[in-house]
N, C-alpha and C positions, 0 to 999 in steps of 0.2 A: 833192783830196778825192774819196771815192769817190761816183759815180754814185747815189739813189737811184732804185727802180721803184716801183710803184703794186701793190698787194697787196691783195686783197680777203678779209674776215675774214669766214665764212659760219657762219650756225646756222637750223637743226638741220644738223648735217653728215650727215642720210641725205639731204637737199634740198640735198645740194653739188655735184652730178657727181659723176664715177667719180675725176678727178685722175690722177695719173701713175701707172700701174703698178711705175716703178723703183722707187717707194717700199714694195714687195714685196718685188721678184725682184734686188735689186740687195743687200737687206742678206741674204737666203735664200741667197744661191749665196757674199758675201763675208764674213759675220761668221759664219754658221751653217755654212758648209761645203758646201752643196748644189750636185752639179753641172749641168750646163746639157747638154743633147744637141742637139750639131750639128745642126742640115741646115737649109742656106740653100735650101732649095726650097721650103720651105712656110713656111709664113707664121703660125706657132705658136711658144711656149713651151715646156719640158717642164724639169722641176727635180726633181731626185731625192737625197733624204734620203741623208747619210753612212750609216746602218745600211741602206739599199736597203729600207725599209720603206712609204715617207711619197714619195708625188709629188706635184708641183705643177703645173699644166696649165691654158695660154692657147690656146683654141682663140677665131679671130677667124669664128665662124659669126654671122649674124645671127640664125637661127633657133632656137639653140642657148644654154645659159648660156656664157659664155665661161672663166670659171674654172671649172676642177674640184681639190679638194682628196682624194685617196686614202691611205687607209694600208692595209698589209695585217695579215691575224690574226697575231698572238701569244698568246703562250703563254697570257697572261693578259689579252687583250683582243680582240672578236670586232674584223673589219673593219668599216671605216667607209668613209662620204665626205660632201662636201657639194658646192654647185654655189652662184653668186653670179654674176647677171647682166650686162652689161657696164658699166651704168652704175653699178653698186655703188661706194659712196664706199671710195679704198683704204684708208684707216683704219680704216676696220671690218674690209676682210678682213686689213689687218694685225696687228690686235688677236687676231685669231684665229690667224694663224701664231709671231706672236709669243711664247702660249700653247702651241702645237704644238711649239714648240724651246724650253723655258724648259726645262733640266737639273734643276730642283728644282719643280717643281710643288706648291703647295699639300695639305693633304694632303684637305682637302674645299673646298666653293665653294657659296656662296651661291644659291640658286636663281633663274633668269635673272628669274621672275614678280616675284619681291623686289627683285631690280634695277631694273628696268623699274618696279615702283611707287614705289619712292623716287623715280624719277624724273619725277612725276606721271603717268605712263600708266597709262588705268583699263579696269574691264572693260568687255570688248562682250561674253560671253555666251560664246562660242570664243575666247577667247583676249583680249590688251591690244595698247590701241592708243593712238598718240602723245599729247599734247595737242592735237595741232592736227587728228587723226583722221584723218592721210595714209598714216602705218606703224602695222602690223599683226604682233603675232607672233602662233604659234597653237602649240601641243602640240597633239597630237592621242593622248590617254588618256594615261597613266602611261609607256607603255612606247613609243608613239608617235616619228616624226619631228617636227622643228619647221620649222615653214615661218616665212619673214619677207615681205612687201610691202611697196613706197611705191606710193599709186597714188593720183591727183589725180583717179581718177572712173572710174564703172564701166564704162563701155567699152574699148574695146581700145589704144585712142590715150592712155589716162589710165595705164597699166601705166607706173613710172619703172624698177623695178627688185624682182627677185625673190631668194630665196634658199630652199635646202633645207638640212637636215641630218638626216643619216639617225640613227635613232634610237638607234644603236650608238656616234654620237657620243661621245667623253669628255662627262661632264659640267662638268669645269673650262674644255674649248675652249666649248660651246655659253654657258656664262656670260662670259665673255672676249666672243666676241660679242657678247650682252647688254649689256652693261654700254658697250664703244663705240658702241653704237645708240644708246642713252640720254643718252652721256655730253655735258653742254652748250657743252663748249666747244669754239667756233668753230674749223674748218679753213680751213687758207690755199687759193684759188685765185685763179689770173689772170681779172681783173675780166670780162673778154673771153671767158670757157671757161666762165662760168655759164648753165646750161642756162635758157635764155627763159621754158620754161613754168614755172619752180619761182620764179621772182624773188621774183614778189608773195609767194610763201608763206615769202621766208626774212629773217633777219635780217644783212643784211651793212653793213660797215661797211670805206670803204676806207682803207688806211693807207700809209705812205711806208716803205720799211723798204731797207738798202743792199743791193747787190748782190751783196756777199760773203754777208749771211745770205741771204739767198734760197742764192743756189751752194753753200753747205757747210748746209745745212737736213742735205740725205742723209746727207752725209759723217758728220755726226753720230749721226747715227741708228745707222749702222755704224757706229761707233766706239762706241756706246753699247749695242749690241746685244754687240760683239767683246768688251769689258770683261764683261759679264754672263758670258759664256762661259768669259772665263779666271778671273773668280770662282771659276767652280761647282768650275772643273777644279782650283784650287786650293786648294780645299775637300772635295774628294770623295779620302776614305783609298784611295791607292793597293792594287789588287789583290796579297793575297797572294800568291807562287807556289806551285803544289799541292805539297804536300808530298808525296814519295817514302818507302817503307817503305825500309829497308836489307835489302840481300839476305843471310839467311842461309849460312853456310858449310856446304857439304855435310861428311857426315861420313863 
Protein backbone atom coordinates (compact mmCIF):
# COMPACT_ATOMS: atom_id res chain seq x y z
CA UNK A 1 0.00 0.00 0.00
CA UNK A 2 1.46 3.27 -0.82
CA UNK A 3 2.76 5.51 1.87
CA UNK A 4 0.54 8.54 2.77
CA UNK A 5 2.11 12.31 3.95
CA UNK A 6 0.51 15.10 5.75
CA UNK A 7 -0.60 17.94 3.32
CA UNK A 8 -1.69 21.17 4.57
CA UNK A 9 -4.76 22.96 2.71
CA UNK A 10 -4.23 26.84 3.19
CA UNK A 11 -6.81 29.94 2.31
CA UNK A 12 -6.46 32.83 1.59
CA UNK A 13 -3.58 31.34 -0.72
CA UNK A 14 -1.94 35.20 -0.90
CA UNK A 15 -1.32 34.14 3.13
CA UNK A 16 0.26 30.63 1.83
CA UNK A 17 3.99 31.35 1.28
CA UNK A 18 5.59 31.56 -2.07
CA UNK A 19 5.54 27.37 -2.54
CA UNK A 20 7.68 25.81 -5.12
CA UNK A 21 8.87 27.79 -7.99
CA UNK A 22 8.92 24.50 -10.26
CA UNK A 23 5.45 25.00 -10.26
CA UNK A 24 6.27 27.79 -12.88
CA UNK A 25 9.48 27.30 -14.58
CA UNK A 26 9.10 23.66 -14.95
CA UNK A 27 5.52 23.53 -16.99
CA UNK A 28 7.16 27.24 -18.98
CA UNK A 29 10.28 25.64 -20.35
CA UNK A 30 8.32 21.81 -20.69
CA UNK A 31 4.67 22.16 -21.96
CA UNK A 32 5.15 25.84 -23.48
CA UNK A 33 8.51 25.48 -25.04
CA UNK A 34 10.49 28.11 -23.12
CA UNK A 35 14.23 27.77 -23.10
CA UNK A 36 16.36 27.92 -19.95
CA UNK A 37 19.91 29.77 -20.34
CA UNK A 38 22.74 28.04 -18.96
CA UNK A 39 25.34 29.41 -16.41
CA UNK A 40 25.95 27.43 -13.33
CA UNK A 41 27.70 30.38 -11.74
CA UNK A 42 24.99 32.50 -10.77
CA UNK A 43 22.56 31.65 -8.82
CA UNK A 44 19.39 32.81 -11.14
CA UNK A 45 16.71 31.77 -13.53
CA UNK A 46 16.27 33.20 -16.96
CA UNK A 47 13.28 31.61 -19.56
CA UNK A 48 12.86 32.85 -22.89
CA UNK A 49 9.63 32.58 -24.92
CA UNK A 50 9.63 30.37 -28.24
CA UNK A 51 8.94 33.70 -30.51
CA UNK A 52 12.24 35.52 -28.36
CA UNK A 53 9.63 38.06 -27.31
CA UNK A 54 8.52 37.13 -23.56
CA UNK A 55 11.36 36.38 -20.64
CA UNK A 56 11.05 35.00 -17.54
CA UNK A 57 13.59 35.92 -14.73
CA UNK A 58 14.43 34.63 -11.00
CA UNK A 59 16.87 36.69 -9.61
CA UNK A 60 17.44 35.47 -5.74
CA UNK A 61 18.41 39.46 -4.46
CA UNK A 62 16.87 40.04 -1.15
CA UNK A 63 16.66 43.54 -1.74
CA UNK A 64 15.13 43.27 -5.14
CA UNK A 65 11.54 41.48 -6.37
CA UNK A 66 12.78 38.28 -7.25
CA UNK A 67 10.66 37.60 -10.41
CA UNK A 68 10.53 39.67 -13.21
CA UNK A 69 8.15 38.93 -16.15
CA UNK A 70 9.16 41.03 -19.65
CA UNK A 71 7.92 41.16 -23.12
CA UNK A 72 9.09 43.16 -25.88
CA UNK A 73 6.88 45.71 -28.41
CA UNK A 74 5.07 44.37 -31.15
CA UNK A 75 3.55 45.46 -33.75
CA UNK A 76 0.45 45.77 -32.06
CA UNK A 77 1.35 45.87 -28.39
CA UNK A 78 3.72 48.45 -26.56
CA UNK A 79 6.23 46.59 -24.01
CA UNK A 80 5.41 45.50 -20.82
CA UNK A 81 6.53 43.88 -17.56
CA UNK A 82 5.77 43.28 -14.06
CA UNK A 83 7.80 42.28 -10.88
CA UNK A 84 6.31 39.68 -7.82
CA UNK A 85 8.25 39.44 -4.60
CA UNK A 86 9.68 36.27 -3.35
CA UNK A 87 7.36 35.29 -1.20
CA UNK A 88 4.37 35.66 -3.71
CA UNK A 89 2.27 32.49 -3.67
CA UNK A 90 3.28 30.63 -7.05
CA UNK A 91 -0.23 30.22 -8.05
CA UNK A 92 -0.98 33.56 -8.58
CA UNK A 93 2.10 34.14 -10.57
CA UNK A 94 1.11 31.10 -12.51
CA UNK A 95 -2.20 32.17 -13.33
CA UNK A 96 -0.52 34.99 -14.83
CA UNK A 97 1.83 33.00 -17.15
CA UNK A 98 -0.49 30.62 -17.62
CA UNK A 99 -2.57 33.74 -19.40
CA UNK A 100 0.69 34.85 -20.95
CA UNK A 101 0.95 31.44 -23.15
CA UNK A 102 -2.79 30.54 -23.68
CA UNK A 103 -2.61 30.52 -27.85
CA UNK A 104 -6.26 31.59 -27.88
CA UNK A 105 -6.90 34.38 -25.47
CA UNK A 106 -10.33 35.59 -24.71
CA UNK A 107 -11.28 38.15 -26.92
CA UNK A 108 -12.11 40.71 -23.75
CA UNK A 109 -11.85 40.03 -19.83
CA UNK A 110 -13.59 41.17 -17.05
CA UNK A 111 -12.21 44.08 -15.18
CA UNK A 112 -9.79 42.89 -12.24
CA UNK A 113 -12.05 45.64 -9.76
CA UNK A 114 -15.30 43.16 -10.76
CA UNK A 115 -13.14 40.26 -9.96
CA UNK A 116 -12.04 41.26 -6.83
CA UNK A 117 -15.62 42.29 -5.67
CA UNK A 118 -17.33 39.32 -6.48
CA UNK A 119 -15.07 38.14 -4.32
CA UNK A 120 -16.07 40.10 -1.32
CA UNK A 121 -13.11 42.65 -1.43
CA UNK A 122 -14.44 46.29 -0.85
CA UNK A 123 -13.23 49.71 -1.38
CA UNK A 124 -10.71 51.53 0.65
CA UNK A 125 -10.76 54.83 -1.21
CA UNK A 126 -7.38 53.86 -3.62
CA UNK A 127 -8.05 51.06 -4.61
CA UNK A 128 -9.90 47.02 -2.96
CA UNK A 129 -8.89 45.31 -0.29
CA UNK A 130 -9.22 41.62 0.93
CA UNK A 131 -11.89 40.73 3.49
CA UNK A 132 -9.64 40.34 6.06
CA UNK A 133 -7.82 43.85 5.07
CA UNK A 134 -4.23 42.16 4.52
CA UNK A 135 -4.13 42.49 0.42
CA UNK A 136 -4.51 45.50 -1.31
CA UNK A 137 -4.70 46.14 -5.10
CA UNK A 138 -4.58 49.76 -6.40
CA UNK A 139 -4.77 51.20 -10.24
CA UNK A 140 -3.56 54.20 -10.28
CA UNK A 141 -5.92 56.48 -12.95
CA UNK A 142 -7.29 54.90 -16.08
CA UNK A 143 -4.23 54.45 -17.76
CA UNK A 144 -2.01 53.84 -14.54
CA UNK A 145 0.17 50.58 -13.30
CA UNK A 146 -1.47 48.34 -10.85
CA UNK A 147 0.29 47.55 -7.72
CA UNK A 148 -0.81 44.55 -5.41
CA UNK A 149 0.39 44.06 -1.25
CA UNK A 150 -0.10 41.46 1.60
CA UNK A 151 1.03 43.37 4.54
CA UNK A 152 0.02 42.37 8.24
CA UNK A 153 1.02 46.06 9.54
CA UNK A 154 2.51 49.26 8.62
CA UNK A 155 5.88 48.81 9.31
CA UNK A 156 8.67 47.45 7.46
CA UNK A 157 8.61 43.95 9.17
CA UNK A 158 4.61 43.73 8.29
CA UNK A 159 5.46 43.84 4.19
CA UNK A 160 4.73 39.70 3.14
CA UNK A 161 4.84 40.30 -0.27
CA UNK A 162 4.58 43.09 -3.26
CA UNK A 163 3.79 43.11 -6.84
CA UNK A 164 3.77 45.67 -9.78
CA UNK A 165 2.40 45.71 -13.18
CA UNK A 166 3.21 48.18 -15.58
CA UNK A 167 0.40 49.77 -17.02
CA UNK A 168 1.09 48.45 -20.77
CA UNK A 169 0.26 45.29 -19.18
CA UNK A 170 -2.53 43.13 -21.33
CA UNK A 171 -5.53 43.62 -19.76
CA UNK A 172 -6.58 39.73 -19.94
CA UNK A 173 -2.97 38.85 -17.95
CA UNK A 174 -3.52 41.66 -15.18
CA UNK A 175 -7.32 40.07 -14.74
CA UNK A 176 -5.88 36.42 -14.76
CA UNK A 177 -3.99 37.84 -11.72
CA UNK A 178 -6.89 39.10 -10.42
CA UNK A 179 -9.09 36.62 -10.28
CA UNK A 180 -6.05 33.99 -8.68
CA UNK A 181 -5.79 36.61 -5.88
CA UNK A 182 -9.26 36.28 -5.05
CA UNK A 183 -9.76 32.91 -6.00
CA UNK A 184 -10.92 30.95 -2.56
CA UNK A 185 -9.66 27.88 -2.96
CA UNK A 186 -7.11 26.47 -0.74
CA UNK A 187 -3.39 25.77 -1.99
CA UNK A 188 -1.44 22.71 -0.89
CA UNK A 189 1.61 23.29 1.24
CA UNK A 190 3.98 21.28 3.49
CA UNK A 191 2.41 21.89 6.94
CA UNK A 192 6.10 22.78 8.02
CA UNK A 193 6.78 25.70 5.17
CA UNK A 194 3.85 27.95 6.41
CA UNK A 195 5.10 31.13 7.18
CA UNK A 196 4.62 31.68 11.29
CA UNK A 197 3.64 35.22 11.05
CA UNK A 198 0.56 34.49 8.49
CA UNK A 199 -0.90 31.18 10.61
CA UNK A 200 -3.31 33.03 12.91
CA UNK A 201 -4.60 34.94 9.75
CA UNK A 202 -5.24 31.76 7.55
CA UNK A 203 -7.55 29.01 7.26
CA UNK A 204 -5.80 25.67 6.98
CA UNK A 205 -6.85 22.36 7.27
CA UNK A 206 -4.47 19.23 7.34
CA UNK A 207 -5.18 16.21 5.22
CA UNK A 208 -3.48 12.66 4.42
CA UNK A 209 -3.23 12.41 0.73
CA UNK A 210 -0.62 9.45 -1.14
CA UNK A 211 2.54 10.07 -2.08
CA UNK A 212 2.07 9.51 -5.70
CA UNK A 213 -0.46 12.52 -5.80
CA UNK A 214 1.68 14.74 -4.11
CA UNK A 215 4.77 13.48 -6.92
CA UNK A 216 2.61 13.71 -10.09
CA UNK A 217 0.69 17.19 -8.62
CA UNK A 218 3.30 18.82 -11.50
CA UNK A 219 3.53 16.14 -13.88
CA UNK A 220 -0.09 16.94 -14.33
CA UNK A 221 -0.01 20.20 -14.52
CA UNK A 222 2.30 19.64 -17.60
CA UNK A 223 0.47 17.42 -19.07
CA UNK A 224 -2.42 19.60 -18.68
CA UNK A 225 -0.85 22.67 -19.98
CA UNK A 226 0.89 20.31 -23.06
CA UNK A 227 -2.68 19.12 -24.19
CA UNK A 228 -3.90 22.88 -24.20
CA UNK A 229 -1.15 23.52 -26.54
CA UNK A 230 -1.83 20.77 -28.96
CA UNK A 231 -5.40 21.77 -28.85
CA UNK A 232 -4.88 25.10 -30.04
CA UNK A 233 -2.31 23.70 -32.68
CA UNK A 234 -4.84 21.56 -33.89
CA UNK A 235 -7.31 23.94 -34.30
CA UNK A 236 -5.59 26.83 -35.58
CA UNK A 237 -6.03 26.64 -39.98
CA UNK A 238 -2.79 25.93 -41.08
CA UNK A 239 -0.77 28.93 -42.88
CA UNK A 240 -1.43 29.28 -46.66
CA UNK A 241 1.73 29.30 -48.69
CA UNK A 242 2.10 32.77 -50.63
CA UNK A 243 1.04 32.51 -53.59
CA UNK A 244 3.44 33.20 -56.80
CA UNK A 245 2.31 35.26 -59.90
CA UNK A 246 3.27 32.97 -63.04
CA UNK A 247 5.91 34.43 -65.05
CA UNK A 248 4.92 35.89 -68.22
CA UNK A 249 6.60 34.79 -71.58
CA UNK A 250 8.61 37.19 -73.21
CA UNK A 251 7.76 38.14 -76.62
Amino acid sequence: MPHDIEVALVAPRYLAGPGDPSWITVPLHRACGWSAAEDPLMPRVILTSPDQQATLRIDPDPDEPWWTVRHARSSDQPAWSTTFDARTPVEIIAAFTDALTDRTPPASSPHPYDLLGQAGWHDAGEGLVSPDGITAVEHYGNDGPWFAEARLSEDDSGLLWRAYLSNTTPPRLVAAFAQALADPTPVRRNPHRIPARTREHTHTRTVHVSVGDVAFALERRVADLSARRRDTASTTPAARPPRVPKQRRAR
